[in-house]
C-alpha positions in Angstrom: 0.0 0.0 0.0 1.2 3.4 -0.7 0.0 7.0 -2.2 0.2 7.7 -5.7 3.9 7.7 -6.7 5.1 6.1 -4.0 6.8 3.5 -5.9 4.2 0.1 -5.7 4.1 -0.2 -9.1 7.9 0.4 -10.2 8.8 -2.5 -7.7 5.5 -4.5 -9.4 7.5 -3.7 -12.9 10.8 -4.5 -11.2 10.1 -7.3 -9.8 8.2 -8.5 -13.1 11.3 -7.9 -15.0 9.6 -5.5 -17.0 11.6 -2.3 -15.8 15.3 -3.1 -14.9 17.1 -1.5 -11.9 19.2 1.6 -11.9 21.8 -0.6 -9.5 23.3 -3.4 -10.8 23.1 -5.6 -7.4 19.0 -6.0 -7.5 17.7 -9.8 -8.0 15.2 -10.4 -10.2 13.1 -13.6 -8.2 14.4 -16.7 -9.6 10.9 -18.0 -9.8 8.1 -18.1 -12.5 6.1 -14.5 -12.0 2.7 -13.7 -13.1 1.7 -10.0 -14.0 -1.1 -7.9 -14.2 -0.3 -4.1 -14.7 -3.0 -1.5 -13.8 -4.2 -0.9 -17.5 -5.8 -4.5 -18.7 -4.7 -5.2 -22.1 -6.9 -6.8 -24.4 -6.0 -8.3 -27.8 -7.8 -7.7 -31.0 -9.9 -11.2 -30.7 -12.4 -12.6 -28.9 -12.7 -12.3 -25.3 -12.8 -16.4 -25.1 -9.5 -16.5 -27.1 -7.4 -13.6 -25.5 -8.2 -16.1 -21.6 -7.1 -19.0 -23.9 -3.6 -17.4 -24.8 -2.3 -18.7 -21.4 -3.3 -22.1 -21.3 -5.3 -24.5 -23.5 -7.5 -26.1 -20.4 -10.7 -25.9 -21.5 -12.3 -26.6 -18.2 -10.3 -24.2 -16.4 -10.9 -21.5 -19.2 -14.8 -22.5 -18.8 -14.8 -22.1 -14.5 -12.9 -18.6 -15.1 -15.1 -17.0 -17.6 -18.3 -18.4 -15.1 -16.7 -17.2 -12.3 -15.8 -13.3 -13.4 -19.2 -13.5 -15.1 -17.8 -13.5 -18.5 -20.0 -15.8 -20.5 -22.0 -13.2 -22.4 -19.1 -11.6 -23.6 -17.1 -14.5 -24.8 -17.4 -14.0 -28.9 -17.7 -10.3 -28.8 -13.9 -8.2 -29.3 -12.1 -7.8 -26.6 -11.2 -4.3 -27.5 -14.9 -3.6 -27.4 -14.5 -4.5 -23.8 -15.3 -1.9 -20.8 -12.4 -1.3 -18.4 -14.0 -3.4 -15.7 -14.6 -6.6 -18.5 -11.4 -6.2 -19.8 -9.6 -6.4 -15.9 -12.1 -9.2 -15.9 -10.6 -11.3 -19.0 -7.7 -10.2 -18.3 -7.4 -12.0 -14.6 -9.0 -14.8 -16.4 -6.5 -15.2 -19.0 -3.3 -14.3 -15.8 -5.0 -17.6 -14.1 -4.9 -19.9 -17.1 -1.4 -19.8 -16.4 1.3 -21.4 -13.7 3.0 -19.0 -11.6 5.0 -19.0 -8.3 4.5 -15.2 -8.0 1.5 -13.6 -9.3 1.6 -9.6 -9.1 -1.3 -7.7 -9.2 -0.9 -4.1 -9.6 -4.7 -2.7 -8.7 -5.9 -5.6 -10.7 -9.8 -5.0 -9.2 -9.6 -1.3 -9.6 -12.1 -1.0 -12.8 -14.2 -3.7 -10.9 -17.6 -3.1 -9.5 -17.6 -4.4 -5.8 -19.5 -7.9 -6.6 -16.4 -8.6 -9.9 -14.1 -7.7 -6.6 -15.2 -10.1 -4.6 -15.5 -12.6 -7.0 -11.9 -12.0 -8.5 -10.5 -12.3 -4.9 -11.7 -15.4 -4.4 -10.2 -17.1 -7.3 -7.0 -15.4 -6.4 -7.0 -17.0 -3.0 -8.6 -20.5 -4.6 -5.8 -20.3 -7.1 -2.9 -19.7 -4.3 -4.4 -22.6 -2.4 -4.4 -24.8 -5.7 -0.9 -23.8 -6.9 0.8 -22.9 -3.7 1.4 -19.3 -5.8 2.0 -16.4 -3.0 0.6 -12.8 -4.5 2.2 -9.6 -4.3 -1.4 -7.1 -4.3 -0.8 -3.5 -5.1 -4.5 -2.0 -4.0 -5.5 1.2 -2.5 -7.9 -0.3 -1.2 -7.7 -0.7 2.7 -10.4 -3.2 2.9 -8.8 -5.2 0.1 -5.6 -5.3 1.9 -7.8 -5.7 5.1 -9.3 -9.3 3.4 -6.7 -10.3 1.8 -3.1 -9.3 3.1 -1.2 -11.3 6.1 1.6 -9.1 5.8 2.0 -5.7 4.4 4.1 -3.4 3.2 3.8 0.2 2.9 5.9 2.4 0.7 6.5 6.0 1.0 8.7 8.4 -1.7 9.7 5.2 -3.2 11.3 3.6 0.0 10.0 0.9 2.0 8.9 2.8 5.4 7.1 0.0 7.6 6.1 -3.5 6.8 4.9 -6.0 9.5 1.6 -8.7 9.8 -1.5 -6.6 8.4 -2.6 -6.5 11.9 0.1 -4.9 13.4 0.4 -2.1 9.9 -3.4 -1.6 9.8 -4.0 -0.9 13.3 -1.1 -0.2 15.1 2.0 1.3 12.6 5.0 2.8 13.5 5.8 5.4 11.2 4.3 8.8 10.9 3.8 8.6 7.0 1.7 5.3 7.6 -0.5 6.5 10.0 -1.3 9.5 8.2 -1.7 7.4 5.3 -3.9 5.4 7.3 -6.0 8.2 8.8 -6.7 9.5 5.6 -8.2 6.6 5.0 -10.5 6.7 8.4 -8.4 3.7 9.8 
């Protein structure tokens, strides 16, 4: 968790291997990373085909698209998507995959509260299935509130407290988090 600018999505891209580091002694994780950037990108095809470019399952493509309540949308463009279906198809084509990291940079953002839900829960069904852990970039304090055990909270692009999402959420350390957290009502 973090403002705006803060530096959550640099480390996302960093740690992606989409941005490289300024210093040359950073270590990319050694591990197979899934990632979902803030803008959903969505390929000039169908919506059932862009899920399918990460994995041929059919039964796995079929729970997905059920799941994010996709099924009406399956042979129409992607591109003709809205920015909530496309996060949507998007997540659904990220989870046709096998990761041991997935990062998801305010991947429910565009999402109304009931695709939210939804898309958390196969997030946590897929962890439990794949034994994937999940770096989550919200802004969301209730997100991080469901979802996080630990947290970490970035300030001016440095890492200023970190700690079990109890101890951040309702008892942090730092000045910046706490006004963070206040501005929040927390």
């Amino acid at each position: 968790i973090g403002a705006n600018g803060s530096g959550k999505s640099t480390l996302a891209k960093l740690l992606a291997g989409i941005e490289h580091p300024d210093q040359k002694n950073w270590m990319v994780p050694e591990v197979r990373v899934g990632y979902m950037p803030q803008k959903s990108y969505a390929f000039r095809m169908s919506t059932a085909r862009n899920i399918a470019l990460n994995g041929a399952d059919p039964e796995r493509r079929e729970r997905l698209i059920k799941a994010l309540q996709l099924e009406p949308l399956t042979k129409q463009r992607a591109k003709k998507l809205s920015g909530g279906e496309t996060a949507r198809m998007a997540l659904a084509r990220l989870l046709m995959g096998r990761y041991e990291l997935l990062i998801l940079d305010e991947a429910t953002a565009a999402m109304d509260m009931e695709s939210t839900l939804a898309a958390e829960k196969l997030v946590q069904d897929y962890c439990r299935e794949t034994g994937c852990s999940v770096l989550l970039i919200t802004h969301s304090i209730q997100q991080a509130r469901r979802l996080a055990e630990h947290i970490l909270f970035l300030h001016g692009g440095e890492l200023v407290e970190q700690g079990s999402a109890e101890q951040v959420l309702t008892a942090p350390n730092r000045d910046e988090t706490k006004q963070f957290l206040e501005f929040y009502g927390i």
